[in-house]
C-alpha positions in Angstrom: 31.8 50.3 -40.4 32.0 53.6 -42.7 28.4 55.5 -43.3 26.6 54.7 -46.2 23.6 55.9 -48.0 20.6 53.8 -47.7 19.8 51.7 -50.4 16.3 51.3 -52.5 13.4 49.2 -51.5 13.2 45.8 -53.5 10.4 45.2 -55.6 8.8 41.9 -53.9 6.0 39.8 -54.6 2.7 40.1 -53.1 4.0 42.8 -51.0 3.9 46.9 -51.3 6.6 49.6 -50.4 5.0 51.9 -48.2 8.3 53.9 -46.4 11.3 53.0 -44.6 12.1 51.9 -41.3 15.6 52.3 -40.9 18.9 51.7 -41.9 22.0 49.8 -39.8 25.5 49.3 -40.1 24.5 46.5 -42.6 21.1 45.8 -43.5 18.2 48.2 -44.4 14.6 48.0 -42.9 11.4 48.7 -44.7 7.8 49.0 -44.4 5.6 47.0 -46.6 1.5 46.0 -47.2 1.0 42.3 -47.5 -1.1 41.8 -49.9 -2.6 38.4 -48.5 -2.9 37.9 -45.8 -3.0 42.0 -45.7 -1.0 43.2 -42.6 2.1 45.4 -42.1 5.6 44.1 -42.1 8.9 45.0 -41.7 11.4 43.6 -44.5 15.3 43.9 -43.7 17.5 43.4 -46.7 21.0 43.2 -47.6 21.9 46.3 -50.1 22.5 46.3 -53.7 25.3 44.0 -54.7 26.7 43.4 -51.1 28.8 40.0 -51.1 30.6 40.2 -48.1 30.5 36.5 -47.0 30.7 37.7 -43.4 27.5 39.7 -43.7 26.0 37.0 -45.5 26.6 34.6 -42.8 25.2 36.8 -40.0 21.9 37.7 -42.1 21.1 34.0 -43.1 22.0 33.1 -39.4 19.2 35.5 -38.3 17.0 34.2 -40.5 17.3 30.4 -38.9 17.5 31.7 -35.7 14.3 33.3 -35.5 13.2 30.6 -37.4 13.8 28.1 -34.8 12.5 30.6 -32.0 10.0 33.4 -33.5 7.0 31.3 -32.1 8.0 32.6 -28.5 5.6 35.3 -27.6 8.5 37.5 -26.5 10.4 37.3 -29.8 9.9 39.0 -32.8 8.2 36.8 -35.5 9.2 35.7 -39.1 7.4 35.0 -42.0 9.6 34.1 -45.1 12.7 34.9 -46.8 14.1 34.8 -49.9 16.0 36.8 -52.6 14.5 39.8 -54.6 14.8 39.9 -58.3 17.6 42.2 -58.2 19.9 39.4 -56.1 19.2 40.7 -52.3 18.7 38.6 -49.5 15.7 39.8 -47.6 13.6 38.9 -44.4 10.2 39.6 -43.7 9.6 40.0 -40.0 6.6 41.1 -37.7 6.2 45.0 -37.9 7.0 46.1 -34.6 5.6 50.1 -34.5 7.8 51.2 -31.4 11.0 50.2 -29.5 12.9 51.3 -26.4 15.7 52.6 -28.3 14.7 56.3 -26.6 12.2 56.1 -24.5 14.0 55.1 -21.6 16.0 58.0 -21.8 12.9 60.5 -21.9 10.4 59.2 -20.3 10.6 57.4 -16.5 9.4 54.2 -17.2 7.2 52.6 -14.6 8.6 50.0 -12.1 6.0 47.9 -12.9 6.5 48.0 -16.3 9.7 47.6 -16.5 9.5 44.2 -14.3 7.1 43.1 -16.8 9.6 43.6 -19.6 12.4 42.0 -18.0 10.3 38.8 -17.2 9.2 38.7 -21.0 13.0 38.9 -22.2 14.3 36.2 -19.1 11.7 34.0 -20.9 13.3 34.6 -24.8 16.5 34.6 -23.5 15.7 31.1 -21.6 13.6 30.2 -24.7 17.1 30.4 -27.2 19.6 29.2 -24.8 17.4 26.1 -23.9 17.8 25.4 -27.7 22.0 25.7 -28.0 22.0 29.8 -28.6 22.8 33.1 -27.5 21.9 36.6 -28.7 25.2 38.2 -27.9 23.4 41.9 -28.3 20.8 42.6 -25.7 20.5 46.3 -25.4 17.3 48.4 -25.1 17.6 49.2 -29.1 16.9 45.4 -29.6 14.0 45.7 -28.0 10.6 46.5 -29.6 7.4 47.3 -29.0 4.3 45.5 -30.9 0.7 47.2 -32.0 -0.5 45.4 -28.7 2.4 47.1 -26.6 4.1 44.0 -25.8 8.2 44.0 -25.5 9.6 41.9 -27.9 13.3 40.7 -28.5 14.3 41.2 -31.9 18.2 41.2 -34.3 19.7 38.1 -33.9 22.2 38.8 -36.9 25.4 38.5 -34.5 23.8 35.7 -32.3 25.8 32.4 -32.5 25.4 28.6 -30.9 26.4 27.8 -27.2 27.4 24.3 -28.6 30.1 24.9 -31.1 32.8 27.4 -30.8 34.8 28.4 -34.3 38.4 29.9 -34.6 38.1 33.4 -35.2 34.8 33.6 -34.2 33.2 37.2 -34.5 33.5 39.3 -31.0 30.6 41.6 -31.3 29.4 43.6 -28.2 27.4 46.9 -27.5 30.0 48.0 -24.7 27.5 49.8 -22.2 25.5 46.3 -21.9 28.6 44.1 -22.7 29.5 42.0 -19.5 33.5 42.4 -18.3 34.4 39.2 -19.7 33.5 40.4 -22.5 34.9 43.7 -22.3 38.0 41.6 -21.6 37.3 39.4 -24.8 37.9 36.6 -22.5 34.4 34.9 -24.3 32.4 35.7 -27.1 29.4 35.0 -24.6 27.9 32.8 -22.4 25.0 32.2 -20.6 26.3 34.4 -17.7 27.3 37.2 -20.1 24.0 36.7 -21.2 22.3 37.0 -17.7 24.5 40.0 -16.9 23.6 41.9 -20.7 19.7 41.1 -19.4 20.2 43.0 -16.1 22.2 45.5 -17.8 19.4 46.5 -20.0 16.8 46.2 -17.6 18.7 48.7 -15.0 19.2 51.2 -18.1 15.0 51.4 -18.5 14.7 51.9 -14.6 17.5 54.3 -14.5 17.0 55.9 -18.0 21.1 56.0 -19.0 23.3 52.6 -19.2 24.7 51.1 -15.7 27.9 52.7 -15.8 27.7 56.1 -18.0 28.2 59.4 -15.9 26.4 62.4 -16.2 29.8 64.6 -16.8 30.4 65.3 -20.4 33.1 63.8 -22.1 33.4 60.9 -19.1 31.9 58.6 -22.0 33.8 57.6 -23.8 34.6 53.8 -25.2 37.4 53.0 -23.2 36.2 54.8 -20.0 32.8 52.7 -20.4 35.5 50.2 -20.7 37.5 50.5 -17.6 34.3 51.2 -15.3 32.6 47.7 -16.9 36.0 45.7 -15.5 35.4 47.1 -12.7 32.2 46.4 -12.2 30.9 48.1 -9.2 27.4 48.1 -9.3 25.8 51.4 -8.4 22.2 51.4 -7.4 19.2 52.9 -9.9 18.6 56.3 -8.8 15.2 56.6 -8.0 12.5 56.8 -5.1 10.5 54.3 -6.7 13.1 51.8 -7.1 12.3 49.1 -4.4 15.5 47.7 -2.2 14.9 43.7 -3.7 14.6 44.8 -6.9 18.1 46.8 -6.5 19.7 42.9 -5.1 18.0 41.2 -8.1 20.1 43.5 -10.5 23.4 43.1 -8.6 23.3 39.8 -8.7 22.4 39.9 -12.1 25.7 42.2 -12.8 28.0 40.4 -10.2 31.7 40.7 -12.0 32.3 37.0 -11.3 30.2 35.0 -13.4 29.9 32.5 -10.6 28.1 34.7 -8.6 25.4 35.7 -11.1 22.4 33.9 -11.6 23.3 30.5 -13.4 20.1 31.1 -16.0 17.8 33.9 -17.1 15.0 31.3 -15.8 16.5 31.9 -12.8 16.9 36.1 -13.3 13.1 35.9 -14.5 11.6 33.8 -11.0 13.7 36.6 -8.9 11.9 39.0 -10.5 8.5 37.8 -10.0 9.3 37.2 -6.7 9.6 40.9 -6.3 6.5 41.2 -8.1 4.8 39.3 -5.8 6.2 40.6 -2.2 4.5 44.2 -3.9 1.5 43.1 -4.4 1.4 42.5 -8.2 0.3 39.6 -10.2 3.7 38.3 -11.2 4.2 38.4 -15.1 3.9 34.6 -16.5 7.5 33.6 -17.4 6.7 31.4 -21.1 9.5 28.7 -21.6 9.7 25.7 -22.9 9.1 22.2 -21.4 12.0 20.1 -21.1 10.7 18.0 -24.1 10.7 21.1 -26.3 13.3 20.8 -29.1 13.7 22.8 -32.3 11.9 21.5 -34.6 13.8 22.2 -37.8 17.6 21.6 -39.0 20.5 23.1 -36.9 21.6 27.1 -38.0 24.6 26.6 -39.8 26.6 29.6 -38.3 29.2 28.9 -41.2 26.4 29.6 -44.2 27.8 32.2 -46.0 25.3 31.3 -49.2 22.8 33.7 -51.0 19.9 31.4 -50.7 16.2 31.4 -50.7 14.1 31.0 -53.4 14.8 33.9 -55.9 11.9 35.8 -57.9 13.9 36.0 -61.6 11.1 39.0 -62.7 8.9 41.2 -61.6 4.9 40.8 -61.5 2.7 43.2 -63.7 -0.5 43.6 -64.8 -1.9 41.7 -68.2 -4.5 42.1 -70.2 -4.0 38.7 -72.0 -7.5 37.1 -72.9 -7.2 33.4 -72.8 -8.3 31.0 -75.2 -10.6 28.3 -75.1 -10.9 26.4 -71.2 -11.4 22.7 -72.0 -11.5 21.5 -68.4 -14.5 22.1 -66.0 -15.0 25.5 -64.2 -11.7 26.4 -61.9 -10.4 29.5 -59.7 -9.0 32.7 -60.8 -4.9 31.3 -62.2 -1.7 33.1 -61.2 -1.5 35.4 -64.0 -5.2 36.8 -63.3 -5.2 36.9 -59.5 -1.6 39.0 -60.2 -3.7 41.8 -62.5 -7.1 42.0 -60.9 -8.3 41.1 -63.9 -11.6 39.0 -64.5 -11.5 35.3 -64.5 -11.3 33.5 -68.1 -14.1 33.3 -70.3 -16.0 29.8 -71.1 -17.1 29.8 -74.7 -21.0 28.9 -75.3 -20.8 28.4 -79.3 -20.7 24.5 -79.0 -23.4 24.0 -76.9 -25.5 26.4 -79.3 -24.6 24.5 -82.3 -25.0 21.3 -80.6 -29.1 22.7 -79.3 -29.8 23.7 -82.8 -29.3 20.0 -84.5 -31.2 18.5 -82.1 -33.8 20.5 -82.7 -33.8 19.8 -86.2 -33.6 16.5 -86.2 -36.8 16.7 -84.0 -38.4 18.5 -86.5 -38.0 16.2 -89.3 -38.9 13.2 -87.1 -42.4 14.7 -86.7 -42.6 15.5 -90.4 -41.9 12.0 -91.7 -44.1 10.6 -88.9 -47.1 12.5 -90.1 -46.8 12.1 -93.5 -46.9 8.8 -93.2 -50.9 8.8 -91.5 
């Protein structure tokens, strides 16, 4: 996809622009205040006037993905969606401060840490396919880091459903963590390409560069990525630190026949803690769920290719509109006040005046005629 410029920040409801995020090969991702609840979020949204029906499709299947699967602790969280008054779909996700799009290229990640990581994603990854999907893109990009430092797995746009396979279905794939079948575009993904994409990424953190890119410049290419992935001869992490069962976890996770892999990312997850355990550490708890779990909304319609949501037609300002009269007993601040800030409606107090004064007239010239008549 050609470069393009980023595009502006939508005026939304209840929300504030406070700077950008980022910017993709499709979407754009910005950093708003909630007014209310008030926390940070991250909003991705379609730019100006894009109708592509493709990109449509993947950003309202992101939406109903994490939808179905943002209450996992391990995936990143959505709030709402709709369409901004100027006609762009928009998401508004959990702001996730940090990811591990760099870090694991300058900084040596702990062992430890890393373990922890991988059996937080085994559990997503177990989490979607246990409810008929795949993510089809797990690198270390799609990774990112909450305020309380926890790993989460985050852009399902190009994810699709394990149970139903479409002609001309889209073949998306971040080579250095793409599985050979998939290099082969023998599958769009499976579960095994899955489990293979999940050791992948978890052996670029440990070894801070992608399984199989060289150190010699201008050995990186695509299609030499290419040709070393169909291979697949798994070279171990270089590092001192790197413990031997750790190194047979992730080349069973990268076997090239699928057969030979582990048959789940359950499975991937419970080898790592078993490492965790034979060094001592508290094994990270692996969160999936129970066989009786099922999504509890509609299926994601992979197909959608609609601009839906519900659509703000203006744009909120602030009023200085006095009311009129308020015939009804005393209520909360309305829409139009809680929007401006502004005071709450005045009650007028003229009828109840008039209404004190005749009474007390009529008092009056009760007691007059009664004593003028003693």
């Amino acid at each position: 996809m050609a470069q393009r410029l980023p595009s502006s920040p939508p005026i939304l409801p209840g929300l504030d622009y406070v700077r950008p995020l980022g910017s993709g090969g499709f979407a754009d991702v910005f950093l708003y205040q909630q007014d209310m609840p008030r926390r940070a979020v991250a909003v991705k949204v379609l730019p100006t006037d894009e109708r592509d029906p493709d990109l449509l499709r993947m950003f309202n299947a992101e939406a109903d993905v994490l939808a179905h699967l943002s209450a996992h602790p391990a995936i990143v969280t959505v709030y709402q969606a709709g369409i901004s008054a100027d006609g762009r779909p928009y998401i508004v996700m959990e702001y996730c401060p940090g990811s591990l799009a760099q870090r694991y290229r300058i900084e040596r990640i702990p062992v430890e840490e890393v373990m922890t990581i991988a059996v937080r994603l085994a559990g997503a990854l177990e989490s979607a396919h246990r409810a008929g999907l795949i993510h089809r893109d797990i690198k270390p990009s799609n990774i990112l880091v909450t305020t309380f430092g926890a790993a989460v797995l985050a852009d399902f746009g190009i994810s699709a459903s394990l149970l139903r396979h479409t002609p001309g279905e889209v073949l998306a794939m971040s080579i250095p963590w793409s599985a050979p079948e998939v290099i082969a575009e023998q599958t769009a993904g499976t579960v095994a390409s899955e489990v293979w994409s999940l050791g992948a990424t978890v052996y670029s953190l440990l070894a801070g560069h992608s399984p199989f890119e060289r150190r010699e410049r201008g050995q990186n290419t695509r299609e030499h990525l290419r040709r070393r992935i169909a291979r697949a001869t798994f070279i171990p992490v270089q590092r001192p630190d790197m413990p031997d069962d750790l190194q047979r976890v992730l080349a069973t996770a990268m076997a090239r026949d699928p057969a030979q892999r582990y048959r789940t990312a359950r499975e991937f997850g419970e080898a790592v803690r078993d490492v965790q355990r034979s060094l001592g550490i508290a094994p990270t708890p692996l969160e999936v769920p129970t066989e009786e779990w099922t999504p509890v909304s509609d299926e994601v319609d992979f197909a959608d290719a609609r601009v839906r949501g519900p659509v703000r037609t203006t744009v909120p300002h602030e009023t200085r509109r006095r009311r009129g009269t308020d015939s009804g007993p005393p209520r909360g601040r309305d829409e139009d006040s809680a929007i401006s800030g502004g005071p709450p409606p005045r009650r007028l107090i003229w009828p109840w005046a008039v209404g004190a004064v005749v009474v007390v007239a009529v008092i009056v010239v009760v007691a007059a005629v009664l004593l003028g008549g003693r």
